[in-house]
C-alpha positions in Angstrom: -2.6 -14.4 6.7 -5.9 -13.6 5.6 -6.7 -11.5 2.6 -6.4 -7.7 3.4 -8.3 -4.7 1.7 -6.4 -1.2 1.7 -7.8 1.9 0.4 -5.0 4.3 -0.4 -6.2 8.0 0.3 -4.0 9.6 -2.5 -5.2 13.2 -1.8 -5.1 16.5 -1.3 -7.2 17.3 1.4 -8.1 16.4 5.0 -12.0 16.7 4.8 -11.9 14.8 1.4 -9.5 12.4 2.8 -11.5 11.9 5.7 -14.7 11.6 3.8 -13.5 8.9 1.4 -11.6 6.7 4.7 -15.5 6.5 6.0 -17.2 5.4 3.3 -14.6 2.9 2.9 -14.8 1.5 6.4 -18.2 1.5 6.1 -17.8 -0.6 2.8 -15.3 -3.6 4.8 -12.0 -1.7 4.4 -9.4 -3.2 6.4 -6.6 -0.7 6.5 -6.2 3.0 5.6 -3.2 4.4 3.8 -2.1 7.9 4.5 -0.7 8.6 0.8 2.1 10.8 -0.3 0.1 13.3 -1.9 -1.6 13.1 1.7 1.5 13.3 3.8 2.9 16.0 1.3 0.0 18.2 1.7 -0.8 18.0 5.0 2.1 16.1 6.6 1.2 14.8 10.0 -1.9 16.9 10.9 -3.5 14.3 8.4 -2.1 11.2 9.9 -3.6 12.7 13.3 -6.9 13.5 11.3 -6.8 9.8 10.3 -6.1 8.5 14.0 -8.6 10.8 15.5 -11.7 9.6 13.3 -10.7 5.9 13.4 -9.2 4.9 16.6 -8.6 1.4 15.9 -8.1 1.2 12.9 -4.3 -0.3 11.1 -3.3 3.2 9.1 -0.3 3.1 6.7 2.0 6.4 6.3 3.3 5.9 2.8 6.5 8.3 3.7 8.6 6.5 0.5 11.9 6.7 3.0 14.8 7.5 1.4 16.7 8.9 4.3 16.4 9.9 8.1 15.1 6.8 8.2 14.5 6.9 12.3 13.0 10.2 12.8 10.8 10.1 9.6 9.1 6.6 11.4 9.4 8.0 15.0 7.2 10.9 14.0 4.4 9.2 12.1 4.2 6.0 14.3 3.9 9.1 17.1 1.0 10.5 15.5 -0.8 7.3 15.1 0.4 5.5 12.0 1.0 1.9 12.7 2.6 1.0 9.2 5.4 3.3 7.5 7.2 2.8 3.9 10.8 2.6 3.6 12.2 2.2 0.0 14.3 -0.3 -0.7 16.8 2.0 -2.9 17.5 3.6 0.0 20.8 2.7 2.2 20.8 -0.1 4.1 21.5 2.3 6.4 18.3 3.9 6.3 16.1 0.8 6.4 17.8 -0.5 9.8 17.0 2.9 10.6 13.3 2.6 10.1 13.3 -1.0 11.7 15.0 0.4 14.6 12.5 3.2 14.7 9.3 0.4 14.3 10.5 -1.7 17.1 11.1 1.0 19.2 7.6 2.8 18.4 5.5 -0.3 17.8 5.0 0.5 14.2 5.4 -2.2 11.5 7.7 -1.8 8.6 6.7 -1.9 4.8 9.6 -2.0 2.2 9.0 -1.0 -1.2 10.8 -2.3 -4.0 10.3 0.2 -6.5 12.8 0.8 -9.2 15.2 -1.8 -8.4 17.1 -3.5 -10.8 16.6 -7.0 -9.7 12.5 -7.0 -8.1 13.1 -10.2 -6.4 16.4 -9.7 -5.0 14.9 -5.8 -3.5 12.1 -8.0 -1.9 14.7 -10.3 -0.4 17.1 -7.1 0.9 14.2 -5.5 2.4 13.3 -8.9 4.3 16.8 -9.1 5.4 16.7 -6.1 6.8 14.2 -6.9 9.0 11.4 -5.3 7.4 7.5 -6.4 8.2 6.2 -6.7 4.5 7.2 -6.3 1.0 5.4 -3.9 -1.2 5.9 -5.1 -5.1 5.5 -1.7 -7.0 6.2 -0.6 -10.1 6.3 3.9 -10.4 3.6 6.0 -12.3 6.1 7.7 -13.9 7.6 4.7 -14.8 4.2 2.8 -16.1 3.3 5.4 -18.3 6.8 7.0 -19.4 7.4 3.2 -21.0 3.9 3.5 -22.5 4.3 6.6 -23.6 7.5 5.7 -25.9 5.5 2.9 -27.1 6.4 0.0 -25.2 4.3 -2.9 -23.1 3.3 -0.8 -19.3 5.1 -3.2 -17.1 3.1 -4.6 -14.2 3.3 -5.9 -10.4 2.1 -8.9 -11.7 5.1 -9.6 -14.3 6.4 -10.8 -10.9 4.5 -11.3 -8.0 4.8 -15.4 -7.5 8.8 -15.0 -7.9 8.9 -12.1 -5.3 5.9 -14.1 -3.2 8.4 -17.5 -3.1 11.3 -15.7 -3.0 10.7 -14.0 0.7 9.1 -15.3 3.8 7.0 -12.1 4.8 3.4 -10.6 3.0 3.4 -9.2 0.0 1.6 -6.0 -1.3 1.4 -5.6 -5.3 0.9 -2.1 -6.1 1.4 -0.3 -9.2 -1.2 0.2 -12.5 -3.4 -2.9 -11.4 -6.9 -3.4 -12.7 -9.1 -4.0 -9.9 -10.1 -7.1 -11.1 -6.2 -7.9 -10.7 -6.2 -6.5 -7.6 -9.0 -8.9 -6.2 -7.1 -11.9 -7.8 -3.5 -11.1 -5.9 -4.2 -13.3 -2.8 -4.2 -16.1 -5.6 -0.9 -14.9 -6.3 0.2 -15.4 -2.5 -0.1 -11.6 -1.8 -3.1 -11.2 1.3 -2.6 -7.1 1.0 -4.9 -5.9 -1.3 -4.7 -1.8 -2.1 -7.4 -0.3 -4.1 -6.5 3.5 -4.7 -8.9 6.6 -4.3 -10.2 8.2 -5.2 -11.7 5.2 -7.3 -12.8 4.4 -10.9 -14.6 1.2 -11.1 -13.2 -0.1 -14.2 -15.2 -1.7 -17.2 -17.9 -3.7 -16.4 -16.9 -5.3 -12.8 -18.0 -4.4 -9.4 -19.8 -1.7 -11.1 -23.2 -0.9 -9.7 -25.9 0.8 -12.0 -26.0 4.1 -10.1 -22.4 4.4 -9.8 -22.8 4.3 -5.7 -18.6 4.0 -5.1 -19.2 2.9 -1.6 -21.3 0.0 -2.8 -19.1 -1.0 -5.5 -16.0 -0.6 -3.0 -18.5 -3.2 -0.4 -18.7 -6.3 -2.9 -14.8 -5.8 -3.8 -14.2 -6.2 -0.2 -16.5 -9.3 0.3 -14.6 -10.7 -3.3 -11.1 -10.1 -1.5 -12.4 -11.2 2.1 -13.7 -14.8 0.7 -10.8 -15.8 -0.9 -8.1 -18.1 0.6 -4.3 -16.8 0.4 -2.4 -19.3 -1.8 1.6 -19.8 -1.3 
């Protein structure tokens, strides 16, 4: 598979969300993510939003399923998402639910192993299931709660060769990255590269001199987009 660039629109607001999904398309942006705070406020009318302005374009409903596993798919693959999230602390149950739902809908599955007690062996569930990906996350709550009490944040890349070699399907690392860790994960055997928005261009790296987000976002694209997957 070749490298993948995601943008995940964590916000508020149609227009904003909108706004940010075209700049990034314009950029090289592969794939759109409808985030939570997305689906939260505005619930499918923004997955819609997202269809409407980019017909043909692969876009990501990051529902976190933790049950209702087949409606919760049926209705965002119906209003144009092609990719859904189903967590992998959720039933097993659930996740045949949403694999059901994705095969009957054509929309491809995404399992998220956040917060399991073994990261490998959630990857390897989720696969089992039948799910379409893996994505290797570890919380914001959890990143900073750990800081916050003084201990090393842990990060998706603790882990991502053992939960690349452990499973047969791609792998997404999300979860507290730099971006220069981001670019770097198809090294790690992970194509699916997310950058989150809106964006801070961190340190000194893909930062242009005026600040122009939708330039910096272009030559992380072309870094991702040169780069060969390695297994």
């Amino acid at each position: 598979m070749k490298p993948i660039v995601q943008i995940s629109l964590d916000l508020t607001n149609i227009d904003e969300a909108l706004e940010t999904a075209a700049l990034a398309m314009r950029a090289g942006v592969d794939w759109l993510e409808a985030g939570t705070p997305l689906i939260l406020a505005e619930g499918l009318h923004g997955v819609r939003a997202l269809r409407k302005a980019f017909p043909n374009t692969p876009i990501v409903a990051d529902l976190k399923t933790m049950d209702g596993g087949y409606l919760e798919a049926e209705m965002m693959a119906k209003a144009g998402a092609t990719h859904v999230v189903v967590m992998a602390r959720a039933h097993a149950e659930t996740i045949k639910c949403v694999v059901k739902a994705g095969a009957d809908f054509g929309c491809k599955v995404m399992g998220d192993n956040m917060v399991c007690p073994d990261m490998v062996e959630g990857a390897k569930f989720l696969e089992d299931l039948g799910c379409d990906y893996v994505i290797h996350h570890i919380g914001y709550d959890e990143r900073r709660g750990i800081a916050a009490a003084g201990h090393r944040m842990p990060s998706p890349m603790d882990q991502l060769r053992e939960v690349v070699r452990a499973v047969q399907i791609p792998v997404q690392a999300v979860g507290g990255l730099t971006l220069e860790q981001a670019i770097q994960c198809p090294q790690y055997g992970a194509p699916l590269v997310v950058l989150g928005a809106p964006l801070t261009i961190d340190a000194d790296a893909f930062k242009t001199a005026d600040g122009d987000l939708e330039s910096s976002l272009r030559m992380i694209c072309e870094a991702v987009h040169a780069q060969t997957v390695v297994r």
